[in-house]
N, C-alpha and C positions, 0 to 999 in steps of 0.2 A: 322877950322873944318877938311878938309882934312888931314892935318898933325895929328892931334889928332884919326884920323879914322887909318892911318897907320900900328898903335899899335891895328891892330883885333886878332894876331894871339895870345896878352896874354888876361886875362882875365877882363883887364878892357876894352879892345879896345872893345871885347863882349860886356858887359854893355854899354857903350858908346851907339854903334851902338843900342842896343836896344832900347836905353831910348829917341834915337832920333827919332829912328821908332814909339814907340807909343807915342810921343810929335806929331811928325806931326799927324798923325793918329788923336789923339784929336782937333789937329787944325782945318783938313778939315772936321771932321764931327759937327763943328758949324752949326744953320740953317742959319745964314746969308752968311756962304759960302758955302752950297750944294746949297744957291739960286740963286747962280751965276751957268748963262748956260756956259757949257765948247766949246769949240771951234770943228768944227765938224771936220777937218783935223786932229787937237792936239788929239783927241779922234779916231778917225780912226787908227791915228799910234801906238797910245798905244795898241789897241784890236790886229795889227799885229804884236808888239814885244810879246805880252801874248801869243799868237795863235805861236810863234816858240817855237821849242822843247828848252829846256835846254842846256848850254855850257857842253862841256864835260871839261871846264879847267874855273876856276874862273878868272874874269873877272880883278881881280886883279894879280892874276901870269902870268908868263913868260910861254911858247911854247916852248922855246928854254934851251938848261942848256948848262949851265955857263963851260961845261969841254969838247966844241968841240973845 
């Protein structure tokens, strides 16, 4: 999956990443799996990664270029 996620910047890597977005999506909104309690720490640290602002640089690029 990684390796195949690689390939975002043409337009199936797009598609890909989408269709695996709303695959999960459909997963977790079974009612057998919203009836599972989540864990209260697992869920704390997700509301404080949502609750930060936005990267100014995708999480997938580089900082640094390749011509210092």
């Amino acid at each position: 999956m990684g390796q195949q996620l690689q390939s975002w910047r043409s337009g199936r890597g797009q598609n890909l990443w989408l269709s695996t977005l709303v695959d999960t999506m459909e997963k977790v909104s079974r009612p057998e799996l919203r009836a599972i309690p989540c864990d209260r720490l697992e869920l704390a640290a997700v509301r404080a990664q949502l609750a930060r602002p936005a990267a100014a640089y995708p999480a997938y690029g580089s900082h640094f270029s390749l011509r210092n």
